[in-house]
N, C-alpha and C positions, 0 to 999 in steps of 0.2 A: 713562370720563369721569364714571360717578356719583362722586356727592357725597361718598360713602362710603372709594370710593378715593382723591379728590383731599386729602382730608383725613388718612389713613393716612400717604401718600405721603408729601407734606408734613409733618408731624408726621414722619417718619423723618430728613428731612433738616433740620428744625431742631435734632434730639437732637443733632447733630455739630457742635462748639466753632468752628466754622471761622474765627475770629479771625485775620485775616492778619496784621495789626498786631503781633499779640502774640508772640514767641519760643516760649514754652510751649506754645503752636498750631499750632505748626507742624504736627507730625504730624496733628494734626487737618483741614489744610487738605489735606494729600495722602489722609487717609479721604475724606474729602467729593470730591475730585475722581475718588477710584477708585470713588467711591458713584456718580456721575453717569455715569462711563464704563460700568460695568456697564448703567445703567438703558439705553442707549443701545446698546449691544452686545448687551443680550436683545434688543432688538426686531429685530436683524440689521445696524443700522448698520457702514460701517465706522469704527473707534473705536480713538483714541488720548488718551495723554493726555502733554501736551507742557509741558515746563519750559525757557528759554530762561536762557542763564546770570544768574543773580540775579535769576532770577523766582519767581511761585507756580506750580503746578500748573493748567492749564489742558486744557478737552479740545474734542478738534477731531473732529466724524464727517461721515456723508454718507449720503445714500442711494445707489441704482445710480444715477449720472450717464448721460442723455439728451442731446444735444448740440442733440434739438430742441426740448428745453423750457426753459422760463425757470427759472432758478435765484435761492433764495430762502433766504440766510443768518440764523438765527437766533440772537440772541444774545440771555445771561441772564450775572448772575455767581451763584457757589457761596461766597464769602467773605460774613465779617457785620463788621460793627461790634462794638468792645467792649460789654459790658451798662452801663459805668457804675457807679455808688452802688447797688446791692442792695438797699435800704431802701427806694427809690423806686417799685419792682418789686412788682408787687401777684400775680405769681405767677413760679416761677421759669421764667426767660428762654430756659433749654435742658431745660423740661419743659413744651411746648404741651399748651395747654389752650381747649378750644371756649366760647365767652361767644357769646351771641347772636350766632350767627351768622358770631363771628369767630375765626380761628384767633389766639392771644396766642404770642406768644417772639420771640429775638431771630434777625432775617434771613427770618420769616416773610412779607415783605411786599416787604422790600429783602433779598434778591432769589431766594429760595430758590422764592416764587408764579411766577417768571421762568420759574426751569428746568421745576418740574412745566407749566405752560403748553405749551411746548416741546414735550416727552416726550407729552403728550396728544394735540396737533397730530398730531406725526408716527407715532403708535398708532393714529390714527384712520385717517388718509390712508393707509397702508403700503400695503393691498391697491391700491390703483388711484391712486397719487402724480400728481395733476393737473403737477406741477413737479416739478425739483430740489429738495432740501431739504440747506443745509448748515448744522451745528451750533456753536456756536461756544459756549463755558460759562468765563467766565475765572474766575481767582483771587485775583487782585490788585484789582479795581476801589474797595475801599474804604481801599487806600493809594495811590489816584491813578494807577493800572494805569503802573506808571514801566518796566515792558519791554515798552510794545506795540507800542513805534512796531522794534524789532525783532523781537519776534513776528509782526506783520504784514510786516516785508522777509523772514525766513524761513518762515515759510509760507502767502505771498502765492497762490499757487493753490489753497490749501486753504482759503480765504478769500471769494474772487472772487463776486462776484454781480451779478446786474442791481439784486435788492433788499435789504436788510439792514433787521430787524426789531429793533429793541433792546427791549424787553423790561422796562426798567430806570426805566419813569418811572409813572406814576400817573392813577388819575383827582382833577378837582378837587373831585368832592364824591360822596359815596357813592351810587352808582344813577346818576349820570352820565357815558358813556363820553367818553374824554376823548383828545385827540391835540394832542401836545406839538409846537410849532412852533420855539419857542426855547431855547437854555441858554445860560447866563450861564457866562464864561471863568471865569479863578481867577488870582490870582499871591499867593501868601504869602511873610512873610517874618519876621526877627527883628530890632527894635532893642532893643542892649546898652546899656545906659550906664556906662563906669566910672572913674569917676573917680580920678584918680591921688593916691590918699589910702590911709590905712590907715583902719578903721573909729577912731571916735573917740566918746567923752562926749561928749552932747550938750550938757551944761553947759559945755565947753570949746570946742565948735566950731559948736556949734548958734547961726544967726543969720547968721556969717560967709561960710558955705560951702555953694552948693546939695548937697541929700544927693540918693541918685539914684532916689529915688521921685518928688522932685518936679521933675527935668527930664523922666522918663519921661512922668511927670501932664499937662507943659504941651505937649511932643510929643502926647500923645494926644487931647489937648483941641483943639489946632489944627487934625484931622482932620476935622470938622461944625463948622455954623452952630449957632443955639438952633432952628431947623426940621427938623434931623435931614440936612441936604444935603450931599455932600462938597464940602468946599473943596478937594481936590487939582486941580490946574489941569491942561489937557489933554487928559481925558477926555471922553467925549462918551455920551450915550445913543444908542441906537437907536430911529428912529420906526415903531413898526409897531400895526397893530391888533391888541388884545387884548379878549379877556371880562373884563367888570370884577368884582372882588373886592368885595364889600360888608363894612363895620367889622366888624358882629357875626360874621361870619363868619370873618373874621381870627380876631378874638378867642374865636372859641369852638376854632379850631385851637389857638393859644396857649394856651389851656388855662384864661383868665382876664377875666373881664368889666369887669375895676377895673385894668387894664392900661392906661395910655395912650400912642397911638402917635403917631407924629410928625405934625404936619400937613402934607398933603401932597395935593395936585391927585388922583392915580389911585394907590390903594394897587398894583393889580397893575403900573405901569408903572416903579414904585418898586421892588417886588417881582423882576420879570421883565428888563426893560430896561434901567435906571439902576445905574452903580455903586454897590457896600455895601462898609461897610467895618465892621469886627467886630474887636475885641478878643479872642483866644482863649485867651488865659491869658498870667498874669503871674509871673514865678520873683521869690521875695523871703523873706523870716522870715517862718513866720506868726505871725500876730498873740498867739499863745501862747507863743511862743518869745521877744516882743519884748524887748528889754533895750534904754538908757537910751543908744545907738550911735548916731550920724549914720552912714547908710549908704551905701557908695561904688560897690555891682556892684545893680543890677537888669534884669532884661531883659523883653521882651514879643514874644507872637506876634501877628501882624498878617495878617487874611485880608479880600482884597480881592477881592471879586465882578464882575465885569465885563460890560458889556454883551455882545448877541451878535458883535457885529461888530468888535468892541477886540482889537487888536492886542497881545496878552498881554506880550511885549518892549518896547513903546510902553511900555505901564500898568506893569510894573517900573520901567522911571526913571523914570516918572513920580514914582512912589510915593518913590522913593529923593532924587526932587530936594524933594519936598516936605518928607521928614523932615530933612534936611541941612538946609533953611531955615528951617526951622524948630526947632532946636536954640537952647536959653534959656543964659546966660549962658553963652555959650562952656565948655560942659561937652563932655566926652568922651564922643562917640556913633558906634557904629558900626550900619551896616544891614547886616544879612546875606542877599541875597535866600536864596529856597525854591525851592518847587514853581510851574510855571506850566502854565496847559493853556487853549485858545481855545475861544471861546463857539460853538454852532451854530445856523446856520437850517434847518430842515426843510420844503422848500417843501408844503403842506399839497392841492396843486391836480395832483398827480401822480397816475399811477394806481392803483396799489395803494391808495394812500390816499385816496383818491375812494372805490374799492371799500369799503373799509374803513370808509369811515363809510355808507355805503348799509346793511352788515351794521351797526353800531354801532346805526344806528338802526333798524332791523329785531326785532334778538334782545333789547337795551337796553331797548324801548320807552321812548326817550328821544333826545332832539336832543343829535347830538354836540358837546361843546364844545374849544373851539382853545385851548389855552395857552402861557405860557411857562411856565420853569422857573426858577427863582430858585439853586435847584442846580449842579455843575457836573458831566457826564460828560465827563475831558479826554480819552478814548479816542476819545467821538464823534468829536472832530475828526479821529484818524488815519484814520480812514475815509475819510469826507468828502474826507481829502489825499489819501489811496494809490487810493481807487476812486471817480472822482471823475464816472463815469457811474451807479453806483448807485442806486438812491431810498432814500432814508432815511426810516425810519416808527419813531414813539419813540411807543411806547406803556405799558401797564403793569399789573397789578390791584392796586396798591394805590391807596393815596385820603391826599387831604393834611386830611381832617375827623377821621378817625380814630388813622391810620395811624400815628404815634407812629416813624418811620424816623431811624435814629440815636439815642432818645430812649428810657428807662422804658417799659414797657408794650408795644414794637410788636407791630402785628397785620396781620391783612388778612382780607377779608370773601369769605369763601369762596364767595360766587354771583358775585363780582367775575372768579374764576377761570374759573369754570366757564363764565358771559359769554364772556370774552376768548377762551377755546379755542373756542369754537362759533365766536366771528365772523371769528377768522383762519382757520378751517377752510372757514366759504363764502367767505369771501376770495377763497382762495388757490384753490378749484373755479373760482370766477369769471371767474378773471383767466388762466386755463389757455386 
């Protein structure tokens, strides 16, 4: 657990491309999962590593099971996000590098800090395991983990716990330990527009004829108010209490002080609670390529964040009635839905989690703070469905001030790690 090895360690498993997203990755994602199975199988675990048809690599261990101890599932993912624009990158992404304190590259924070966490826990505990410990390391979580809800029907008892640890969420500001109460669902999707035209001179047809940037335009604009609210009808918030987020502190995650954000009653209940809705990219000519065309095919991805309690099916048509009504001069629009996955609550008043912030504030020297997550884990929910006596505890070492997850630059603060394993390690004595 010195500082020395959690940063080796680390630094090994950033080196490995593990891009699920990406085809050319592939084999990179089954290194990274045979990396993990090993680290897991020197310590004596039993250890597998499990692909379910059209999934990623995934590994599943255990210690010796006790039938009279409490069992205590651990989960981390092994996959990263792509890097992005390489320009943006102020060093390279899969060559970790120590900056004050913090280890920089990509998956360093999301979620690769998960697993070494993990492996440290149960390196400590081995000689005299107060519990059960089962390991759970997926592969898929940053394409929306789309085979777990079959993963979990086949290897449901290699799964089972009283408590399940995710591993996968953060703290809200650097030195503050933090436990995650809510996540926000997801449902994405695609509107097409194409108009039954050939592309045309805009001197010939330009005037007469919407072109399809500008019904996609007025589609997307009918989605907010001038306050940033969604107009999708339906939908509803969640009321619960949260820690409140202060502006400068938004904006200094955002990365910009000249940034202006919506007005708005509670940035965090905006943030956490309240559906979002985001433009994620647009398919068109670019602006380079423009020629003098009325243009008849454009499309757009659409990702709609949900409260915790939103009925992920509800918020699909929802979403689907809104853009259909909103369709401008009877142009040609199709919605495509996506991806969909349900928000979760984490009741924070359980015992693991009670214990857990007694250690938080103990080893932290600091008051634990309760959040939500404006993120989506849609895996969380299979849990929650298939083991539905569990306690759920969504914790994390990385930090949403720093932490750059998904984004140029990600890191994570290497006493953040070493934190978090000490306090799940009295934890889990505690609760024995």
């Amino acid at each position: 657990m010195a500082h020395e090895e959690i940063v080796n360690l680390l630094s090994e498993m950033v080196k490995i491309k593990s891009i699920s997203s990406d085809k050319k990755h592939r084999d990179d994602v089954d290194v990274s999962a045979q990396f993990v199975e090993n680290l897991f199988s020197g310590l004596g675990l039993e250890t597998q590593v499990i692909k379910v048809a059209g999934g990623m690599p995934a590994v599943v261990a255990h210690t010796e099971l006790d039938p009279s101890k409490k069992t205590v599932l651990l989960y981390a993912h092994h996959d990263v996000q792509p890097v992005g624009d390489l320009n943006l990158w102020t060093t390279d992404p899969f060559d970790p590098v120590i900056q004050d304190g913090r280890l920089f590259g990509r998956g360093s924070g999301d979620n690769k800090a998960g697993v070494v966490v993990h492996y440290n826990v149960v390196k400590e505990l081995l000689e005299d395991l107060p519990v059960n410990i089962k390991i759970f390391i997926e592969g898929e979580e940053e394409i929306g983990s789309p085979t777990m809800s079959s993963f979990i029907e086949q290897n449901r008892e290699s799964l089972d716990a009283d408590v399940i640890v995710i591993a996968d969420s953060g703290n809200v500001k650097i030195g503050v330990p933090t436990i995650t109460t809510t996540l926000r669902g997801l449902v994405d999707a695609i509107i097409e527009v194409d108009q039954p035209m050939r592309p045309i001179h805009s001197g010939v047809g330009g005037g007469v004829v919407p072109d399809a940037f500008m019904v996609l335009s007025r589609i997307i604009a009918s989605f907010h108010n001038e306050k940033g609210e969604l107009m999708i009808e339906g939908l509803t918030s969640t009321d619960m209490q949260v820690t409140e987020l202060e502006e400068s502190f938004l904006k200094k995650m955002l990365g910009s002080d000249d940034i202006n954000l919506f007005d708005t009653e509670s940035i965090s209940k905006r943030l956490w609670l309240e559906p979002a809705l985001d433009v994620l990219a647009i398919d068109a000519p670019a602006v380079k390529d423009a020629v003098n065309l009325v243009i008849p095919k454009a499309s757009a991805k659409i990702s709609l964040r949900l409260p915790p309690t939103e009925d992920p099916e509800h918020a699909m048509k929802m979403l689907e009635e809104h853009v259909m009504k909103n369709i401008p001069w009877n142009a040609s629009v199709k919605f495509i839905p996506n991806s969909k996955g349900s928000g979760v609550v984490a009741d924070p008043n359980k015992p693991f989690t009670t214990e857990l912030v007694k250690s938080f504030n103990s080893i932290w020297d600091n008051e634990t703070a309760y959040i939500g997550v404006g993120g989506s884990i849609p895996f969380a929910n299979d849990f929650v469905r298939e083991f539905p006596n569990a306690e759920l505890v969504l914790v994390g070492a990385a930090d949403e001030e720093l932490g750059n997850a998904h984004a140029p630059n990600e890191s994570v603060q290497i006493d953040h790690i070493q934190m978090l394993i000490e306090s799940l390690i009295q934890t889990l004595k505690n609760i024995s």
